[in-house]
C-alpha positions in Angstrom: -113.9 -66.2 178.4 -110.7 -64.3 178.0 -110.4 -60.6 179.1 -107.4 -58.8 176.7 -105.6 -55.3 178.2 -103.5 -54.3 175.3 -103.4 -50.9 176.2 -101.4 -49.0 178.6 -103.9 -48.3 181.3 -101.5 -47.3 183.6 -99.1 -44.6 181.8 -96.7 -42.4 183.5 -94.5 -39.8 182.4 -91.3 -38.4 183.5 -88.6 -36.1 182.4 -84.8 -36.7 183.6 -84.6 -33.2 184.8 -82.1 -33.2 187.9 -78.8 -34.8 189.3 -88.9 -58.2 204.1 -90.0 -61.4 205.0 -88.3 -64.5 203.0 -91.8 -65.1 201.8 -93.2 -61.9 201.1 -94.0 -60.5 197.5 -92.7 -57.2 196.7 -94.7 -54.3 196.7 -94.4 -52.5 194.0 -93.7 -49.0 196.5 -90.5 -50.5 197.9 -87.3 -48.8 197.3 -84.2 -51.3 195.7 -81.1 -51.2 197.7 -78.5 -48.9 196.1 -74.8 -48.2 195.5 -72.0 -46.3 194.1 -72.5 -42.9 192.4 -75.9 -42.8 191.7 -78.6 -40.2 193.0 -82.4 -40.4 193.0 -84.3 -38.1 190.8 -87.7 -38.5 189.9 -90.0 -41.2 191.2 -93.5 -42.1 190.7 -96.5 -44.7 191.5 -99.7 -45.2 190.0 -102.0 -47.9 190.5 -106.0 -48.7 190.5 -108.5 -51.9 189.8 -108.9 -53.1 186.6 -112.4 -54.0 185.8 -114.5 -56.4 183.3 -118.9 -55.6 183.2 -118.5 -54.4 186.3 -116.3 -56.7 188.0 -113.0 -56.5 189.6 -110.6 -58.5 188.2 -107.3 -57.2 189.7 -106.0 -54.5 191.6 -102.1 -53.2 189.7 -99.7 -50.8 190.4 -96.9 -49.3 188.4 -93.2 -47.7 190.2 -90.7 -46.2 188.8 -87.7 -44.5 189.8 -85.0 -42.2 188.0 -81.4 -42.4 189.5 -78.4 -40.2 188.4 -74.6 -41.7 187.9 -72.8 -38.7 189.4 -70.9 -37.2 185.8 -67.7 -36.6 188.2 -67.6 -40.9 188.3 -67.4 -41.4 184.8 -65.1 -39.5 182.0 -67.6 -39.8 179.2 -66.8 -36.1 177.8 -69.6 -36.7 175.3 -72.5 -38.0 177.0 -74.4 -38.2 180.6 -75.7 -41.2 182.1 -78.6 -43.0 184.4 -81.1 -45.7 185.1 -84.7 -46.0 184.7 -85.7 -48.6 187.3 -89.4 -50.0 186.9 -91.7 -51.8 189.9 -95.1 -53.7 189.3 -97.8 -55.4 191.2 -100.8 -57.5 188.9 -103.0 -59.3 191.8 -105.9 -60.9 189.9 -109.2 -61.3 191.7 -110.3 -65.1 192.8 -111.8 -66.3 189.4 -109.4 -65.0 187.1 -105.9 -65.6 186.0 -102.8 -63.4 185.0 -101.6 -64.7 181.4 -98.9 -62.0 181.0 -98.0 -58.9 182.0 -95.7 -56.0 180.2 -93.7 -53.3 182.2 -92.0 -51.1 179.9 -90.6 -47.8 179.3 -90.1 -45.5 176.1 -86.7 -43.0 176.0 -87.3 -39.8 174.0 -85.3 -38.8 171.2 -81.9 -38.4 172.2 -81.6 -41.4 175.0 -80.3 -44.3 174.6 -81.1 -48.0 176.6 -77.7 -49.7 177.2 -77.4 -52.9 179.7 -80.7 -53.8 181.6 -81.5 -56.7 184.5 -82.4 -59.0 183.5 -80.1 -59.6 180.9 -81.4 -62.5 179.0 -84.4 -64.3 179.3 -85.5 -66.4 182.2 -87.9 -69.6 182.6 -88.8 -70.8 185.9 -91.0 -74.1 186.3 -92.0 -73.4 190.2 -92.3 -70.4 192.3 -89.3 -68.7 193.6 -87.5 -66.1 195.2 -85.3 -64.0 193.4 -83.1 -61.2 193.0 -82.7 -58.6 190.3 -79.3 -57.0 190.1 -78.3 -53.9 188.1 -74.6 -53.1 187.3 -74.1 -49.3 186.2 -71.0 -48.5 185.1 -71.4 -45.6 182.3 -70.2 -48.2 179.2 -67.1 -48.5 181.0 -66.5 -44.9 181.5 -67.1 -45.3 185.1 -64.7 -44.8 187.8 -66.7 -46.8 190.8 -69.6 -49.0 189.7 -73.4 -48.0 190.9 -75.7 -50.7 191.4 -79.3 -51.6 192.0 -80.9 -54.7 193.4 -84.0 -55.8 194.3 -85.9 -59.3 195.3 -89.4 -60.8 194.7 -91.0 -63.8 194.4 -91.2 -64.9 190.8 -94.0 -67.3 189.6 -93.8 -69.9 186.0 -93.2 -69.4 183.6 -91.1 -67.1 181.6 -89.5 -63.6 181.1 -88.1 -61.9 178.4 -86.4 -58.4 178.1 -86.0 -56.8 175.2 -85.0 -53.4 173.2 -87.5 -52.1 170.7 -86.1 -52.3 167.4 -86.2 -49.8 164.2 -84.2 -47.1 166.3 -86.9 -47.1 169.0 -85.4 -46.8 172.5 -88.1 -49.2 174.0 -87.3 -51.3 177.0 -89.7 -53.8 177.6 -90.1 -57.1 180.4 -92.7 -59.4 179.3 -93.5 -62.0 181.4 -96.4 -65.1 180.4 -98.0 -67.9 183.0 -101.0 -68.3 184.8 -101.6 -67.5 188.5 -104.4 -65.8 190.6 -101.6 -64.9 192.9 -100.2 -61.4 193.8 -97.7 -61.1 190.9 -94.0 -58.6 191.3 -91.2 -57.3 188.8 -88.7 -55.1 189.1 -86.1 -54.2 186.1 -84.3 -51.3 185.4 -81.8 -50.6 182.3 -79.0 -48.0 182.1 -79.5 -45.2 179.5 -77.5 -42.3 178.3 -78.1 -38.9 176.9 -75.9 -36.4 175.4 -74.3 -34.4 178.0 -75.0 -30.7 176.5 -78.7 -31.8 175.0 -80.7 -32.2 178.0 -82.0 -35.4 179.7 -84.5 -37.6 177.6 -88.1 -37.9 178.8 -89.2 -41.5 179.6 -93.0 -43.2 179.7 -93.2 -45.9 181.5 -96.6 -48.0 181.0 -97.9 -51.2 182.6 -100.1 -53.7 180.7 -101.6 -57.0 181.2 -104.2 -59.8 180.2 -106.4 -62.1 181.8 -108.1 -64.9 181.7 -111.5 -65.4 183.5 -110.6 -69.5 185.2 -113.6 -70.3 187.8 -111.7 -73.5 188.8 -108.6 -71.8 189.5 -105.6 -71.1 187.1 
């Protein structure tokens, strides 16, 4: 019996409108450690439990955070910059099984997705601790790099990022396994906007599927 969740039942919206233990797994609330020219803007958490006929199957949470590159850094004439940087927490219920989970966000007409962390894609056979790192330095027009880094224990077996394609300014991290544990990500990717049209609006939107394993995954 599989559950699918192809839908974005956690969906949060923003607009870009202003300038632990070894062993423990990221909460999805915890700020990254930060650097350089960048200021926090807009921030925002949703989460809830995701139930099948009246069962809970997991508990998930969705972060993200908006941060600035300060435009007296960088000498882009032409166009502004920042990060969208993106949380998540999918902790499936004993009985079930996370098969993949999507954390992605969607840049409004205007923005564009440069660099993001992870850069390429990633496959890990056993559980392990590690650390996503961010570089922001406006496309080379900065004058001091920013960056953004944050840990969490990642569980088999692979992640890809990706760009939408077709013009669409879609960042997305896909990651597929199978685990009943408490599963964390944390990505973020620069973007840029032109500097006299306004900031772009993001949505960022969490989505997952299960798979209902009484034996364990």
């Amino acid at each position: 019996m599989k559950s699918r969740r192809a839908v974005g039942v956690l969906a949060l919206a923003s607009v870009l409108a202003f300038p632990g233990l070894a062993s423990a797994q990221l909460d999805a609330r915890d700020a990254p450690t930060t650097s350089g020219p960048l200021t926090a803007g807009q921030r925002g958490c949703d989460g809830g439990k995701e139930m099948h006929e009246g069962n809970l199957v997991a508990r998930v949470r969705l972060c993200y955070r908006v941060f600035l590159f300060d435009p007296d850094s960088e000498d882009s004439a032409g166009r502004d910059y920042g990060v969208i940087w993106l949380q998540s927490n999918v902790d499936a219920e004993p009985g079930w099984c996370a098969t993949a989970v999507r954390t992605s966000a969607l840049i409004s007409e205007g923005g564009r997705a440069h660099d993001y962390s992870p850069a390429a894609k990633i496959t890990a056979d056993a559980r392990k601790r590690v650390k996503r790192t961010l570089r922001v330095d406006a496309q080379g027009h900065a004058e001091q790099n920013g960056r953004i880094t944050q840990s969490f224990v990642m569980f088999p077996k692979r992640v890809v990022p990706t760009l939408g394609k077709g013009g669409e300014q879609r960042f997305k991290l896909t990651w597929r396994g199978s685990t009943a544990r408490k599963l964390a990500f944390a990505t973020g990717v620069e973007i840029s906007w032109p500097a006299a049209g306004g900031s772009p609006q993001i949505d960022p939107k969490l989505t997952y599927d299960f798979s209902a394993e009484p034996r364990g995954c």
